[in-house]
N, C-alpha and C positions, 0 to 999 in steps of 0.2 A: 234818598230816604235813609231810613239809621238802621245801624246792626243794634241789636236789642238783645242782651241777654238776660235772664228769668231765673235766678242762683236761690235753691234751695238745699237747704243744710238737711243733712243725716243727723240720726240722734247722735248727743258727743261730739260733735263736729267744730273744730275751730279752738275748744278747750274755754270756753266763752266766759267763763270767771276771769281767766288772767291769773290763775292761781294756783291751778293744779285741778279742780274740781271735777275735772271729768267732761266740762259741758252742762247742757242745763237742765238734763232729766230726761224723764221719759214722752214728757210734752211735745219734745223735738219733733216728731214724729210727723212727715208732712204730707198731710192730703194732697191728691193729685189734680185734684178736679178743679178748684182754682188759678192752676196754673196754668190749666191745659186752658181755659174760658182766658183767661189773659192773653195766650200767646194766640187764640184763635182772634182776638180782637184788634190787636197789632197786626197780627199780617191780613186781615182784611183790609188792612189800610196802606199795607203795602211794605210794610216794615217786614225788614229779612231776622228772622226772631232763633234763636236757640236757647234752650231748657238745659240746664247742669244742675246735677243732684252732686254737692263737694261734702265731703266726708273727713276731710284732714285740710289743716294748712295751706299744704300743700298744693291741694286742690282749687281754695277759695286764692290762693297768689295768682294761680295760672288765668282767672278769669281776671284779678284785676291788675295781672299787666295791661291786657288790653289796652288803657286807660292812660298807658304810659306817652311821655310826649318823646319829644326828638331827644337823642343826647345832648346833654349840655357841657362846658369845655371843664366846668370845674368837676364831674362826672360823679352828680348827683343824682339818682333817680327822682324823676317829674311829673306831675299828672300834665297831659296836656291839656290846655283852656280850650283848644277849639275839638275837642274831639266829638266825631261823628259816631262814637257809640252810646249808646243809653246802659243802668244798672236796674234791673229790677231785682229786691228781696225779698221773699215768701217767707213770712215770719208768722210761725206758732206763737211764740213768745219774744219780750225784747230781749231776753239774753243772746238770740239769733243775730240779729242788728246788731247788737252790740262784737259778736266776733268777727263780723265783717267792716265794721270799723275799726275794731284793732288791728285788722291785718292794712287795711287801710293805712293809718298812722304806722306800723311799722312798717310800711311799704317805702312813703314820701316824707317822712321825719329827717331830716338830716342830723349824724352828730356831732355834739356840742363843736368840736372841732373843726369841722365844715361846714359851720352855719354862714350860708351867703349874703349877703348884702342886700338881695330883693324878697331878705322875707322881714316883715312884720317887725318890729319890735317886743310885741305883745304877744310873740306866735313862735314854736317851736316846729308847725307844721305849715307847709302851705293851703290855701284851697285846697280840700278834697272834692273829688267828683262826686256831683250830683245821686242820689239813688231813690228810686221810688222805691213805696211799701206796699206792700201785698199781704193785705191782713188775711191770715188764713182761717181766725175768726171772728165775722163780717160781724158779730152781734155784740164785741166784744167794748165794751163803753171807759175801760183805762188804761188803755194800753197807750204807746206813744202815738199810734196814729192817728185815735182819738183826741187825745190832750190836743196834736196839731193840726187837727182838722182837716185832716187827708183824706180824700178818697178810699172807700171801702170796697166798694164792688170791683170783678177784675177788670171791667167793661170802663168803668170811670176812671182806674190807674192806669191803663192805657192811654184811656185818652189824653189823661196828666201826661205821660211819658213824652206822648206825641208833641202836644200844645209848647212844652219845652218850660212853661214857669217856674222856677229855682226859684225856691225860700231857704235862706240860708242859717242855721242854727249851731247854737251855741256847744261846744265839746266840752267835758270834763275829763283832763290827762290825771292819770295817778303814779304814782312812785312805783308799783307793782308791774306796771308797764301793761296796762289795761288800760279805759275808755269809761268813765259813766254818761251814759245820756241821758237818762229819766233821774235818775235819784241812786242813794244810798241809806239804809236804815243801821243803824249800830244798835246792839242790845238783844237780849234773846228773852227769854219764856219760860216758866216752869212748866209743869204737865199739867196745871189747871190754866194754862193759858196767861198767868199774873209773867209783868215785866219783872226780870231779876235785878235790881242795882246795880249798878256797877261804877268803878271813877275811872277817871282821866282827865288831861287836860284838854282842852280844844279849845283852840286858836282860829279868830278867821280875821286876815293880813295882822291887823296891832291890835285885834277886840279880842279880850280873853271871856269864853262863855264860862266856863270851867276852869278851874287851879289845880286840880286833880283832889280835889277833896272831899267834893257835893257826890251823893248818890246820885245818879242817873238813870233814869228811866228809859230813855230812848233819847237817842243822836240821829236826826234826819239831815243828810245833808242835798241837797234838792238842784236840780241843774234845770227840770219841768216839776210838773205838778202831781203826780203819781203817790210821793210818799207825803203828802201834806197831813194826814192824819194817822195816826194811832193809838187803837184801842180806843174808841169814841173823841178824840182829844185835836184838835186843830194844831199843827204844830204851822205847818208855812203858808207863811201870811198871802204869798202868790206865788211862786214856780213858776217864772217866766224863761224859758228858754232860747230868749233871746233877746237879753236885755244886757249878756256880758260879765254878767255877774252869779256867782255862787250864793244861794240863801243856805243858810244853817239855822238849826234850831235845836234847842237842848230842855227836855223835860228834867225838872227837877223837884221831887218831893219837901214840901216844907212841910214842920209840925207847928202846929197853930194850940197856941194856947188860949181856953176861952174860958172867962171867969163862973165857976159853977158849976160847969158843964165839963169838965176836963181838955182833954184835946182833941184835936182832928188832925188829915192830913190835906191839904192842898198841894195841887201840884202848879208850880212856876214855871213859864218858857220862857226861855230865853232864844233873842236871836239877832241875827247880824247878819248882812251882804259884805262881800268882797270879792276877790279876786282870788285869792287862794285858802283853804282850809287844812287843816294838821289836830288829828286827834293822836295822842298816846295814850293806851289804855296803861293805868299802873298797876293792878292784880291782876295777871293773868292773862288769858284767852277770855276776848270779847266776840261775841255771835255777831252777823250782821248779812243783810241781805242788798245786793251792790246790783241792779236794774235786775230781780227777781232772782240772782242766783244767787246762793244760801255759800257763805264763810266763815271766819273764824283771823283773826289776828290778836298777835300778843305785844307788837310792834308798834312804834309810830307809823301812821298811813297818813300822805296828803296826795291831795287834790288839786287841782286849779284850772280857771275858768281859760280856754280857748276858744276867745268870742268869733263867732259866724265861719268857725273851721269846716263843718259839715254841710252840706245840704240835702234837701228833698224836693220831689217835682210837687210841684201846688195847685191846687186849682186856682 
């Protein structure tokens, strides 16, 4: 039968921007009672289960050495393929998931200089270990576990755990040495709520959506399906998280001139798949929200797609 462990974060915990932000607020905060109904459903079944509440780094490494496989001779750290432990995560929100997969990635990433010969081409990481979710709120309809059609109840992530199903999904690495899994929004908001403009360039592989010239409304860049719209506006066309590929999409205001009538404003999307994306903001500090935690860059940021790096248990 498998050792199970049940990782839920403290507020702050993990640092889960990748940027300094603190963590993901006061949301963090995690009920007990779904996890306690979890682990009482596992070990009804036989499973030897323990609960860690990790508050630092520190804390979330120690569970996922666990994880780790044999030493190998060129003395890389490794997940091992066959291991007999399970992950589960209690997530409030996905900024949570998301600091347990960065520690993940900086766990088993090799650097550039010790890149082996049995990884990937396409991959800077190898397979990460499997983890199931444990939504901590079951009612919640856009969170990532919804988009992937996970099991919500603690009684059903269980039994996922058990059944052993692995669906393998798509990672987004960034330059900041962070993780997106759902998405990323560029752009912020006045205090009546209105998108502020803003320029830059954005690139996705050789598709220029922007030259750094056009106002911009909002930069969706989409790994699933969570940021496809804003402010009433469709921006991505699907958010598929596991198709390989990065969608991007760029709101752009055009002024329309209409005979008699003077003008209006419509707004243009623009968009494109690939494999990797790079926005530079050129005025300034640009607002943006990277899988629900709230930033700020004045910098080039890129991104790029690492197809089927992560997984989750499925039904």
């Amino acid at each position: 039968m498998y050792d199970v462990v049940i990782l839920s974060l403290t507020e702050g915990a993990g640092d889960s921007c990748g940027g300094g932000c603190g963590g993901c607020g006061s949301s963090c905060a995690t009920p007990r009672v779904p996890v306690l109904q979890c682990a009482e459903a596992l070990t009804a079944q036989g499973a030897r289960v323990e609960t860690v509440l990790a508050g630092s780094d520190a804390e979330i490494d120690a569970v996922l050495a666990r994880f780790d496989g044999e030493p190998r001779p060129d003395g890389l750290t490794w997940p091992d393929p066959d291991t007999k432990a399970r992950l589960v995560v209690a997530t409030a929100v996905d900024g949570q998931l998301r600091a347990v997969l960065r520690r993940l990635v900086r766990r088993y990433a090799p650097p550039p200089s010790k890149r082996p010969a049995d990884l990937a081409a396409d991959r800077t990481v190898p397979d990460l270990p499997a983890v199931a979710l444990l939504p901590l709120d079951v009612s919640n309809t856009t969170d990532l576990a919804a988009q992937l059609g996970l099991p919500r109840t603690p009684a059903a992530v269980a039994a996922a755990v058990l059944a052993g199903q692995v669906r393998r999904v798509d990672l987004l690495r960034n330059d900041a040495g962070s993780v997106t899994l759902d998405g990323a929004l560029l752009g912020g908001a006045d205090d009546d709520g209105r998108a502020v403009p803003w320029r830059g360039r954005v690139e996705v592989d050789d598709t220029v959506l922007s030259d750094g010239e056009d106002q911009i409304l909002a930069c969706v860049i989409g790994n699933g399906g969570g940021y496809a719209e804003f402010d009433g506006l469709r921006l991505l066309a699907d958010g598929d998280p596991t198709d390989g590929r990065v969608e991007v999409a760029v709101a752009v205001p055009k002024i329309i001139k209409q005979r008699f009538r003077g003008t209006k404003v419509q707004v243009e999307v623009r968009r494109a798949r690939g494999r990797a994306v790079s926005v530079r903001p050129r005025d300034g500090e640009v607002q943006f929200l990277d899988d629900g935690v709230g930033g700020s860059t004045g910098r080039k940021r890129s991104w790029w797609t690492e197809a089927g790096a992560w997984a989750v248990y499925a039904t």
